[in-house]
matplotlib code that plots the C-alpha trace (Angstrom):
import matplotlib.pyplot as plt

x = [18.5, 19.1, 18.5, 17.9, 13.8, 12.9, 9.0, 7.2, 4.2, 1.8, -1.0, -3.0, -6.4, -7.2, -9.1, -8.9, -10.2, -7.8, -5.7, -5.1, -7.6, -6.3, -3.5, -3.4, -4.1, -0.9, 1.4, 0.2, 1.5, 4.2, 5.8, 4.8, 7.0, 10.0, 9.9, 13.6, 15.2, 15.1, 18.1, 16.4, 13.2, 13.2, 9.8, 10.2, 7.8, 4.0, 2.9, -0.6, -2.1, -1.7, -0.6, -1.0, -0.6, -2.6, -1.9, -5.0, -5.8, -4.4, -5.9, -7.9, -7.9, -4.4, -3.8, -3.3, -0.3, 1.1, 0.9, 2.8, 5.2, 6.0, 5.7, 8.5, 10.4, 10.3, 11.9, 15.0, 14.4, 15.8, 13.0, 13.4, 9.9, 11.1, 8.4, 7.0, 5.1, 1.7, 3.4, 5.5, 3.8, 5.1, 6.5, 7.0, 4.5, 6.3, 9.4, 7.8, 5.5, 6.9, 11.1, 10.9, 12.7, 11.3, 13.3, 13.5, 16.8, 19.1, 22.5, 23.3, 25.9, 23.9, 25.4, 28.4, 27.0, 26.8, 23.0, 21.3, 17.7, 14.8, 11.5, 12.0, 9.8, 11.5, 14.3, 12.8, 14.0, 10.0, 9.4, 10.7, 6.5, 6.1, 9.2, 7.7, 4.4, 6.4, 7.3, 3.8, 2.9, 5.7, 5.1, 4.6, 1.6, -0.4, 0.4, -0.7, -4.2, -4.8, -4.3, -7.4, -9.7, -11.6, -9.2, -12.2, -13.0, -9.0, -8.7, -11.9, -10.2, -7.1, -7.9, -9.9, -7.3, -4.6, -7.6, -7.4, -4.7, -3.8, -6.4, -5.2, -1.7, -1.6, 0.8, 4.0, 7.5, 10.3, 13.0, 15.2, 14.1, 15.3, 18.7, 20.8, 20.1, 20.3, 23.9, 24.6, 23.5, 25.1, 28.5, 28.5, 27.6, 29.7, 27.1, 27.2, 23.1, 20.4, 16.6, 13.8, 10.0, 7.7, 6.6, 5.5, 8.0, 9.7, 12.9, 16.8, 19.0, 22.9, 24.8, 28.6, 28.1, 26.5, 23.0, 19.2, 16.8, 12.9, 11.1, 8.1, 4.7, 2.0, -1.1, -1.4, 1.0, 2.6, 6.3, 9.9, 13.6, 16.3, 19.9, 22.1, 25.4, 26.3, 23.6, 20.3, 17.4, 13.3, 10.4, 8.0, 5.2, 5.2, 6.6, 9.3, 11.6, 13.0, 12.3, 15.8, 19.4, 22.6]
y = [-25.4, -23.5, -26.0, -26.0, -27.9, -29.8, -30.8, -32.0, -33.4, -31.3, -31.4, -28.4, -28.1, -31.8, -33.2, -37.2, -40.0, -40.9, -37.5, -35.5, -33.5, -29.6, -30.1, -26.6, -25.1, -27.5, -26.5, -22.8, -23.3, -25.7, -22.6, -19.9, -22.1, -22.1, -18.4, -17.4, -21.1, -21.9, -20.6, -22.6, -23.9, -26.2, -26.8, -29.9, -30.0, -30.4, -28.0, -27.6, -30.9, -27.7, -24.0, -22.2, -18.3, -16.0, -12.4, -11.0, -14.0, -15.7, -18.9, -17.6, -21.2, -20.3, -17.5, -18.5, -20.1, -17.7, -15.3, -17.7, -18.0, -14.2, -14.0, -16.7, -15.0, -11.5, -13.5, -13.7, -17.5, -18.4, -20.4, -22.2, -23.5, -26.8, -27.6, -30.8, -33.3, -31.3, -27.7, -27.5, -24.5, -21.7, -19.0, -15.7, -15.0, -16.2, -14.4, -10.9, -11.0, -12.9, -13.0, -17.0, -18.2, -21.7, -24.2, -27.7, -28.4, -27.1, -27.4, -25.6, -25.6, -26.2, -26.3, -28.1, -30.5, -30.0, -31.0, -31.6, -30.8, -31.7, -32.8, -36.8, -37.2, -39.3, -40.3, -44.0, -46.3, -47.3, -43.3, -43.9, -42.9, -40.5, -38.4, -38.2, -37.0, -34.7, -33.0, -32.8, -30.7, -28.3, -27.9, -24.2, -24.0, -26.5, -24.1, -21.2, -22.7, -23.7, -20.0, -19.7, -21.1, -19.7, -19.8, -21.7, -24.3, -25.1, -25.4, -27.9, -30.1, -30.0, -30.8, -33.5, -34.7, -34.9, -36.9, -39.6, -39.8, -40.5, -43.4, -45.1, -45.0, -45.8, -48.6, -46.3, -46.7, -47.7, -46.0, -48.7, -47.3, -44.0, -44.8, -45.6, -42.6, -40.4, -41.6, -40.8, -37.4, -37.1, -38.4, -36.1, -32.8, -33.4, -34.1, -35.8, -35.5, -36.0, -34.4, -35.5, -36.3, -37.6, -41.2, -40.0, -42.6, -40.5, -41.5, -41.4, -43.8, -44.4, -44.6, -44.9, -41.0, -39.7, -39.6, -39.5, -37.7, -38.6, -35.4, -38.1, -36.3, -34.1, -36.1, -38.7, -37.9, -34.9, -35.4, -33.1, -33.2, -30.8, -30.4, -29.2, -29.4, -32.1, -34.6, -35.3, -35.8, -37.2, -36.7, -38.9, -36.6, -33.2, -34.8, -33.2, -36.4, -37.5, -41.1, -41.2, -39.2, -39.8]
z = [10.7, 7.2, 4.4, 0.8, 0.6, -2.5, -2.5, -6.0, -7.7, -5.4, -8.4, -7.5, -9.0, -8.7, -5.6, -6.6, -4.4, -1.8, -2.3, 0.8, 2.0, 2.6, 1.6, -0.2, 3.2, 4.5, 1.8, 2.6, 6.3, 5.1, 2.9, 5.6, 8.1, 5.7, 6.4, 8.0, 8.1, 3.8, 1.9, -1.0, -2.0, -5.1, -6.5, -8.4, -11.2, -11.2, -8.2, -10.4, -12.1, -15.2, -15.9, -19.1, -19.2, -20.8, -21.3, -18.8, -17.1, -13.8, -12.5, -8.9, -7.3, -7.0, -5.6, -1.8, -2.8, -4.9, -1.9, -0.1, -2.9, -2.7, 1.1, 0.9, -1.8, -0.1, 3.2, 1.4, -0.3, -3.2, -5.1, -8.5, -10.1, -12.2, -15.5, -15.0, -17.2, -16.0, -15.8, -18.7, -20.2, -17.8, -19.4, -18.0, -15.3, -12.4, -13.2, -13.8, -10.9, -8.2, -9.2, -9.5, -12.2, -14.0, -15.9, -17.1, -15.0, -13.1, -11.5, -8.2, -5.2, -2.0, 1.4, 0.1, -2.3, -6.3, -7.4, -10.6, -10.4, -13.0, -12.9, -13.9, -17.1, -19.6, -17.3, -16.8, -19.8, -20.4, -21.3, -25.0, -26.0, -23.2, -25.0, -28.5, -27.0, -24.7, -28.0, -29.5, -26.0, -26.7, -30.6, -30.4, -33.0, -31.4, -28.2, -29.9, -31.1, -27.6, -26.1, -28.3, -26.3, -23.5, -20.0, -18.8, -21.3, -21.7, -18.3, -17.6, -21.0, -19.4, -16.0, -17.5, -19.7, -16.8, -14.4, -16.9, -18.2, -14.2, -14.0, -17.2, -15.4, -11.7, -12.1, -10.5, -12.4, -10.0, -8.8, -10.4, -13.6, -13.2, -12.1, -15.2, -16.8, -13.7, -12.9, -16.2, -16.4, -12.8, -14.2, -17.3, -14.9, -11.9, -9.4, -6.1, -5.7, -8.1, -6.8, -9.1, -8.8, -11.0, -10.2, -6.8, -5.1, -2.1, -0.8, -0.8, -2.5, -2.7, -5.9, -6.1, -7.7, -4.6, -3.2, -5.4, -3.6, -5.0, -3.3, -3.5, -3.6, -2.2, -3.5, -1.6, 0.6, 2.1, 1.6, 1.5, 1.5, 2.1, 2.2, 5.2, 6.5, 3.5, 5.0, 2.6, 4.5, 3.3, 5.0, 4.4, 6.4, 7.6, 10.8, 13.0, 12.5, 8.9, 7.6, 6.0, 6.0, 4.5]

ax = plt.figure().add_subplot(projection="3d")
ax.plot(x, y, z, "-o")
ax.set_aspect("equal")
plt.show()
């Protein structure tokens, strides 16, 4: 059937224990079977664990699925790249060399419902912290200095960086957290579906707005959700049969 996909949180460049194994190779074949049935395909934050762009230099472990990406694209698939908590440093690589535009958010008309689409960071009312250090990340001179280091030193610190940062926080935020300030936003934009990711916490939930759609993760899991006909549906494997609809 042609749907709009949402997947998230994929975290490419990170192998930690208990992640799925292959799953690169998977979301490879996941993408190449998209080919022909996607009118959409939402990438909802943190597909690498991080992304920083340098003038002549292009991450390698990478480049099976940016192939995909433009295989996908050049099928006639929309596809929006959403900046997430690990990712927020894209700028204008993906745009100029594969026609997929990034953004923090978005709001799009898809197969008869109105959706707001972001990541999910600082949505959760325990994020207050997470917000002021969000802002340190995006301070453009500490930006700059970093472009100054060696593409492979900056990458091992960051990779490192994000590896612990994960260990210090496995305790996941709940979906209950989220909600007050995602009907919110939903009220203020017209919305009848929210997608988000983030806390890694797949699944669909009713609100007297409409319908939230968690695209969950691809770490530990290999999860997705799409739109069609009206009707939400989450995957919570690459199964032929969804977990959930409404």
């Amino acid at each position: 059937m042609k749907a709009a996909y949402f997947i998230s949180d994929v975290h490419l460049g990170v192998l930690p224990n208990g992640s799925v194994q292959g799953r690169e190779e998977h979301l490879v074949s996941f993408l190449k079977g998209l080919e022909g049935k996607a009118t959409n395909l939402f990438i909802v934050g943190d597909l690498f664990e991080f992304w920083y762009e340098y003038n002549f230099y292009t991450p390698s472990m990478h480049f099976k699925i940016l192939r995909a990406l433009a295989d996908l694209k050049d099928s006639g698939c929309e596809i929006k790249l959403m900046k997430g908590n690990h990712d927020f440093a894209y700028e204008k690589f993906f745009e100029r060399e594969l026609g997929i535009e990034t953004c923090s958010h978005i709001v799009a008309k898809l197969h008869g419902r109105r959706v707001y689409i972001c990541h999910g960071d600082g949505l959760a009312k325990t994020d207050g912290s997470y917000r002021i250090f969000r802002k340190f990340l995006d301070f453009k001179p500490n930006r700059f200095l970093f472009k100054w280091l060696h593409p492979d030193i900056g990458m091992r610190f960051a990779l490192s960086v994000g590896s612990n940062s994960r260990n210090l926080n496995k305790k996941r935020v709940l979906e209950e957290d989220f909600l007050p300030k995602i009907r919110e936003i939903m009220q203020k934009n017209g919305c009848d579906t929210f997608v988000h990711g983030h806390n890694h916490c797949g699944g669909l939930w009713k609100v007297p707005e409409g319908v939230v759609i968690n695209s969950g993760q691809w770490l530990f899991e290999e999860n997705y959700s799409c739109i069609s006909q009206k009707i939400c549906y989450f995957y919570a494997s690459l199964s032929a049969e969804p977990s959930s609809a409404c």
